[in-house]
VMD Tcl script that draws the C-alpha trace (Angstrom):
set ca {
  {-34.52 -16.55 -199.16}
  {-32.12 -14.23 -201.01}
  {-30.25 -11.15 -200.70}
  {-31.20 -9.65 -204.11}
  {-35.02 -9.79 -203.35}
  {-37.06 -11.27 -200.50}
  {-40.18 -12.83 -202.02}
  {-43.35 -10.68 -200.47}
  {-46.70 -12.65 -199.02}
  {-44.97 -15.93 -200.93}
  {-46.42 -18.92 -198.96}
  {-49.81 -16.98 -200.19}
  {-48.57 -16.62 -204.16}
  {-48.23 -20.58 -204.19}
  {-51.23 -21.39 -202.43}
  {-53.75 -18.94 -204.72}
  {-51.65 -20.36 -207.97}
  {-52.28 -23.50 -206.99}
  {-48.70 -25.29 -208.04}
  {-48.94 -28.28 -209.87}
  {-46.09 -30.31 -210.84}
  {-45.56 -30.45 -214.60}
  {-47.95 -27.40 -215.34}
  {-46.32 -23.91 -216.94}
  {-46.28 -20.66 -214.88}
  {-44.75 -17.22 -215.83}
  {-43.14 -15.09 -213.17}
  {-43.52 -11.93 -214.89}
  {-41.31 -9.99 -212.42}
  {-38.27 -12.31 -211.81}
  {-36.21 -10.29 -209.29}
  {-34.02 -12.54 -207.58}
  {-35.89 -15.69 -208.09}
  {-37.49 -15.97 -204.90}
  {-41.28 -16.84 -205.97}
  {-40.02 -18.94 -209.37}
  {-37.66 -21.13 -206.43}
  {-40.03 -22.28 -204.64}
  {-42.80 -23.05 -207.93}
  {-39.51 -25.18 -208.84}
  {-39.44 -26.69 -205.87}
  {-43.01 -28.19 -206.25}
  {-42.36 -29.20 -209.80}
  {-43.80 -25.96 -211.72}
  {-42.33 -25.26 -215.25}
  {-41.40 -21.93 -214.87}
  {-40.94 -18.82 -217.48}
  {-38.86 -15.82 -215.40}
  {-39.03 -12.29 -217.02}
  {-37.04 -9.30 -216.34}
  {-36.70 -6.06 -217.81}
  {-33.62 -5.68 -215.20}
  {-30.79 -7.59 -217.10}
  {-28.85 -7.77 -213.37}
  {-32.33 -10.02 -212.43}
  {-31.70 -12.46 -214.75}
  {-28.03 -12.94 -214.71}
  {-28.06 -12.60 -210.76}
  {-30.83 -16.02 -210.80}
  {-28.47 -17.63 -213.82}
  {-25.58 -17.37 -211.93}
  {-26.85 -18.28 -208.33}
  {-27.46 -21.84 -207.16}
  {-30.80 -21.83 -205.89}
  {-30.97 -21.73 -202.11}
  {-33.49 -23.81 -199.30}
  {-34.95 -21.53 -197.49}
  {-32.41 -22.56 -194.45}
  {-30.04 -21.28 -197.00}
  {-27.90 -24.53 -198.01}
  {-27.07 -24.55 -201.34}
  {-29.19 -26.72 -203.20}
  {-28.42 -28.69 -206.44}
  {-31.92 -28.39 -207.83}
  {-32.59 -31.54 -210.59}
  {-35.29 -29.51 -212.40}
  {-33.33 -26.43 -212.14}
  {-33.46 -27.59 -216.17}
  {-37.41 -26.28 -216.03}
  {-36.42 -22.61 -215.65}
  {-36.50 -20.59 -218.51}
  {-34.82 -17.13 -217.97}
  {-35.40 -14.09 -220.26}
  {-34.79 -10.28 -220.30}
  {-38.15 -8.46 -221.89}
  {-40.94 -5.84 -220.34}
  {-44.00 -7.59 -219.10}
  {-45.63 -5.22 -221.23}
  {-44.67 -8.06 -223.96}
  {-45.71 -10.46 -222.24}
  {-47.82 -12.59 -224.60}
  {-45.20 -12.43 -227.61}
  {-42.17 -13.67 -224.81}
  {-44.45 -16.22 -224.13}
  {-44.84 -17.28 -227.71}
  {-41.48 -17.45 -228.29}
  {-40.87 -19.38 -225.38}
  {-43.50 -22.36 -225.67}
  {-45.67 -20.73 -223.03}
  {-48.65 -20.22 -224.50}
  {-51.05 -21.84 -222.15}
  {-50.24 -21.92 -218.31}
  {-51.52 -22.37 -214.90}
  {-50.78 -19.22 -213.76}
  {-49.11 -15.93 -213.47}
  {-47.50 -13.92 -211.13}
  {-46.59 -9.86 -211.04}
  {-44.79 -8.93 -208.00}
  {-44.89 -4.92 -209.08}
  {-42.84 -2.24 -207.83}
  {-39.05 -1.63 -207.18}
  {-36.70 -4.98 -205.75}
  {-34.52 -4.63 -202.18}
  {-31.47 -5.37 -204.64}
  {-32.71 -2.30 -207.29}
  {-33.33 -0.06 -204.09}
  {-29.49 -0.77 -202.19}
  {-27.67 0.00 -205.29}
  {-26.65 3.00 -205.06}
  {-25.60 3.62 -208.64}
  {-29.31 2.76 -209.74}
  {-30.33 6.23 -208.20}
  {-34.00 4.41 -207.10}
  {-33.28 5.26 -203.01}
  {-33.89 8.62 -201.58}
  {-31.34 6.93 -198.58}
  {-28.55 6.23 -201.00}
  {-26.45 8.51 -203.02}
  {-25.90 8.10 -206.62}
  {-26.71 9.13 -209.74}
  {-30.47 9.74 -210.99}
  {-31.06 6.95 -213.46}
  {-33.96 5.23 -211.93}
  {-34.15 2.87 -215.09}
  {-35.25 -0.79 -215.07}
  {-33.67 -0.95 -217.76}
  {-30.57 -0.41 -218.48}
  {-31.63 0.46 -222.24}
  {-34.40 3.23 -221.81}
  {-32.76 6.32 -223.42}
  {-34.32 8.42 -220.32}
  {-32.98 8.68 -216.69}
  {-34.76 10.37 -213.58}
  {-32.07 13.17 -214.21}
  {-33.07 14.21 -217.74}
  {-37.01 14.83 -216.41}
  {-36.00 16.81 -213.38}
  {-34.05 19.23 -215.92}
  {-36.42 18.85 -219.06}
  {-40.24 19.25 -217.95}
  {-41.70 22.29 -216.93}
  {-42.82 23.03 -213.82}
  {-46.57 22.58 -214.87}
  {-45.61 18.84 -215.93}
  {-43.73 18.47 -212.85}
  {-46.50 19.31 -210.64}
  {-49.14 16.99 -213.01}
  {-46.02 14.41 -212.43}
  {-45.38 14.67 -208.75}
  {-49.18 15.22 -207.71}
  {-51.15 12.28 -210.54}
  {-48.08 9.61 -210.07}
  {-46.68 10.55 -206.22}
  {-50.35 11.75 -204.87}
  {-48.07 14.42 -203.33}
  {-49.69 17.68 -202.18}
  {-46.90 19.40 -201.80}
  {-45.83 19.03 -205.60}
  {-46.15 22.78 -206.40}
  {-43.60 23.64 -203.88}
  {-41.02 21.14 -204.74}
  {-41.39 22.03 -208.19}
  {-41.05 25.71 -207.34}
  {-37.57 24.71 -205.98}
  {-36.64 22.46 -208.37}
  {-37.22 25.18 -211.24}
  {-35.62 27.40 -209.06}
  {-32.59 25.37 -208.15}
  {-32.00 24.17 -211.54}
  {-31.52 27.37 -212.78}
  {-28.38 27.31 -210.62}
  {-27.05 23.81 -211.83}
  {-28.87 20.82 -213.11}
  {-30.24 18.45 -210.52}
  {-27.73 14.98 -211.30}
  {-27.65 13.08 -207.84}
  {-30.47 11.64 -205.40}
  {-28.62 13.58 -203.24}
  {-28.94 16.89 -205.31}
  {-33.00 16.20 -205.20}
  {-33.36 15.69 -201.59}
  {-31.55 19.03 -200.64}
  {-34.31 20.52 -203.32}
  {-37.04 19.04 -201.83}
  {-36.08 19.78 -197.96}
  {-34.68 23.20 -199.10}
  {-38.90 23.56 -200.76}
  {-39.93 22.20 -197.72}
  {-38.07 24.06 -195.77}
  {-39.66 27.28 -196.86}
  {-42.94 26.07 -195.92}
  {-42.43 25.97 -192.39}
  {-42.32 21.86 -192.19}
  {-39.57 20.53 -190.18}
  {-40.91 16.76 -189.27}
  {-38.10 14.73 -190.24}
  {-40.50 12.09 -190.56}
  {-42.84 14.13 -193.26}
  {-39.97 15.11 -195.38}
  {-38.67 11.27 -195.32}
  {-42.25 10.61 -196.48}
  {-42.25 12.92 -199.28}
  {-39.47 12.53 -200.64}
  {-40.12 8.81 -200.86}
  {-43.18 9.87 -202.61}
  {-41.45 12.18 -205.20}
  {-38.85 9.58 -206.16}
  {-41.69 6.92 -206.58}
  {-43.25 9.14 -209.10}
  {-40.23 9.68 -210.86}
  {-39.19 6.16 -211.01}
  {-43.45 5.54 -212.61}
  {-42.44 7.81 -215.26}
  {-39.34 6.79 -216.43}
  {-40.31 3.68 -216.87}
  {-44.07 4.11 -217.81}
  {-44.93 1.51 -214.72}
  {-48.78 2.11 -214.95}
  {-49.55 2.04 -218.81}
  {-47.10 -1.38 -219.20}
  {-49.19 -2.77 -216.77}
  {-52.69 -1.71 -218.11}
  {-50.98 -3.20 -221.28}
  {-49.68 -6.75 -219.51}
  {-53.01 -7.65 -217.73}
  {-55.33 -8.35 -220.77}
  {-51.64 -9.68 -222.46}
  {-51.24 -12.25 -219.56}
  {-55.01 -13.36 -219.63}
  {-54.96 -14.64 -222.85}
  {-51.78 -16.98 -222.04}
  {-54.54 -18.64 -219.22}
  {-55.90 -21.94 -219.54}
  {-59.15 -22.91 -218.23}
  {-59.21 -22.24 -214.31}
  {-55.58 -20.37 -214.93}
  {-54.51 -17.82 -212.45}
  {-53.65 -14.05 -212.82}
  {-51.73 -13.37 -209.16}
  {-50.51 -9.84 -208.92}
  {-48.75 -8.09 -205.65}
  {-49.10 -4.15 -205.61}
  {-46.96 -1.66 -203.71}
  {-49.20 2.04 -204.15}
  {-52.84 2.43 -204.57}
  {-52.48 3.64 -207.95}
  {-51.32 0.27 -209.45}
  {-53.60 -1.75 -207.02}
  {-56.78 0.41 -208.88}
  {-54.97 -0.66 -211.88}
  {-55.56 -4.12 -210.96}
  {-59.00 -4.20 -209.26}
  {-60.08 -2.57 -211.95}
  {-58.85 -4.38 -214.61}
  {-60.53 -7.69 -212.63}
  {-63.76 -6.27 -212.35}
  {-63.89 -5.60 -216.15}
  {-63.16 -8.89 -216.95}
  {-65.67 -10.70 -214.47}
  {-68.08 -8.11 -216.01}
  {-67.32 -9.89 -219.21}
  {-67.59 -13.19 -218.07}
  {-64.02 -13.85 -218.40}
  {-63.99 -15.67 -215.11}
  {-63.85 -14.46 -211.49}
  {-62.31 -12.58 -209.09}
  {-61.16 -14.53 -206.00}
  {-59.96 -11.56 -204.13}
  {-63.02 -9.46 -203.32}
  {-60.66 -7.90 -200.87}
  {-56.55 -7.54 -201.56}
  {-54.35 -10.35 -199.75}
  {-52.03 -8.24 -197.21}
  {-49.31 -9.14 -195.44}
  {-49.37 -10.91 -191.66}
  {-47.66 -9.03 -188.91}
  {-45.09 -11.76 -188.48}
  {-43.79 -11.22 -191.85}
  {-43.72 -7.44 -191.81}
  {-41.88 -7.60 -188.70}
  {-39.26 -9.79 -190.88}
  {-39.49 -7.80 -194.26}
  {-40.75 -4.44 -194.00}
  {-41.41 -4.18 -197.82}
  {-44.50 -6.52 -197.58}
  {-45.93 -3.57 -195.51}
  {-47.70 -1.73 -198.31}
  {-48.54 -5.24 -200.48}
  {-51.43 -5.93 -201.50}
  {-52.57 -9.13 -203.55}
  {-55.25 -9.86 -205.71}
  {-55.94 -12.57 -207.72}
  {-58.35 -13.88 -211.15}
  {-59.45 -17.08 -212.23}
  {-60.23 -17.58 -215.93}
  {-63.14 -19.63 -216.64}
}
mol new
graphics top color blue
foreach p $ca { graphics top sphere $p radius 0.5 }
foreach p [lrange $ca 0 end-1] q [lrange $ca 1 end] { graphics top cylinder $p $q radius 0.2 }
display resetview
């Protein structure tokens, strides 16, 4: 649909929100648009947040596409309202934006395809550049500082709780070790590290080290930008913004999230608060793994207030 951010399990997003034309949704995790297009489409009022500022000027500066990928003059391209903010926030954006009952929500978690090919946003073991790892732009602390701050006891609590890596206390063996030599700066610099660890260890599957390594840069990108307590924070925040039969639709990319989430759901049907519609998570369907391999590891869950 677009190049900065293929929307994941989307035909499946608008049929559990349930798009109505003239109600209010929030797309808590703009991206490049891709979900919030097609709400548009069917007449949805939409409120698109980003804590990536490149999200929300890449979607203000696009036309938005048909999926056959004419350029499309949209005439209620008027009913999008763009802002940069952490979901964490997300019932005082609301507020301030006239959203304070909607239809639905949607949280597409996790890192975009746009975020992950740049390079200079350091969040691809595949692609050199600097480790920032920042959503955004503003956080004081990059992936960098972390590598050459904590100690190795909080980078083995790090890599093991946040990458559910079990090789953590060898790769932060070497990174204590390498550090010592000169400070870890590139992804580059932290892959060597962890295949040099690795290395010592006897394992030589090119496969395994791919697979850790994805692991140990998904922990560090958790931390720097505190992924699992703003989302413990947005859930009851977006819940609240709910009218009656309102939908809570969130995609999740690593278990610990997806507990996050199920979790969160079950406490709130235990509270009467409504119901869970999900008793399993959503996944994707072969067809569109085979077409974007990012929607492997989603999972979707959704709640109904009541």
């Amino acid at each position: 649909m677009n190049d900065f951010h293929k929307p994941v399990l989307l035909q499946e997003v608008i049929d559990f929100l349930r798009v109505r034309k003239g109600s209010k949704y929030i797309d808590a995790t703009l991206g490049g648009g891709g979900h919030s297009e097609k709400i548009l489409e069917l007449g949805g009022i939409v409120l698109g947040i980003d804590q990536d500022e490149d999200a929300i000027n890449y979607v203000k500066n696009q036309p938005i596409r048909q999926a056959q990928g004419e350029k499309l003059k949209i005439k209620n391209r008027n009913n999008l309202t763009l802002t940069h903010g952490n979901f964490k926030n997300i019932d005082k954006i609301a507020h301030l934006k006239g959203f304070d009952k909607v239809s639905g929500i949607l949280f597409d978690l996790g890192v975009s395809s746009f975020q992950l090919e740049n390079p200079e946003r350091g969040f691809s073991y595949q692609k050199e550049g600097p480790l920032d790892m920042r959503m955004d732009k503003k956080l004081k602390v990059q992936a960098a500082d972390l590598l050459n701050i904590l100690t190795k006891g909080e980078l083995d609590e790090l890599f093991f709780k946040l990458g559910e890596e079990n090789n953590a206390r060898i790769i932060s063996d070497g990174i204590v070790r390498a550090r010592g030599i000169k400070s870890i700066k590139t992804t580059e610099d932290l892959v060597s590290v962890i295949q040099e660890s690795l290395g010592k260890k006897g394992r030589t599957s090119a496969f395994d080290r791919s697979a850790i390594a994805k692991r140990i840069f998904q922990a560090l990108r958790i931390a720097v930008n505190d992924e699992l307590n703003n989302l413990k924070e947005a859930l009851p925040g977006a819940y609240t913004l709910l009218d009656k039969r309102g939908r809570l639709v969130v995609i999740s990319f690593h278990s610990l999230e997806d507990r996050i989430v199920k979790n969160t759901f079950k406490e709130f049907e235990s509270k009467d608060m409504g119901k869970v519609i999900t008793k399993k998570p959503i996944v994707a369907s072969f067809l569109e793994i085979e077409k974007n391999s990012r929607s492997k590891s989603a999972k979707l869950r959704v709640f109904e207030k009541t």
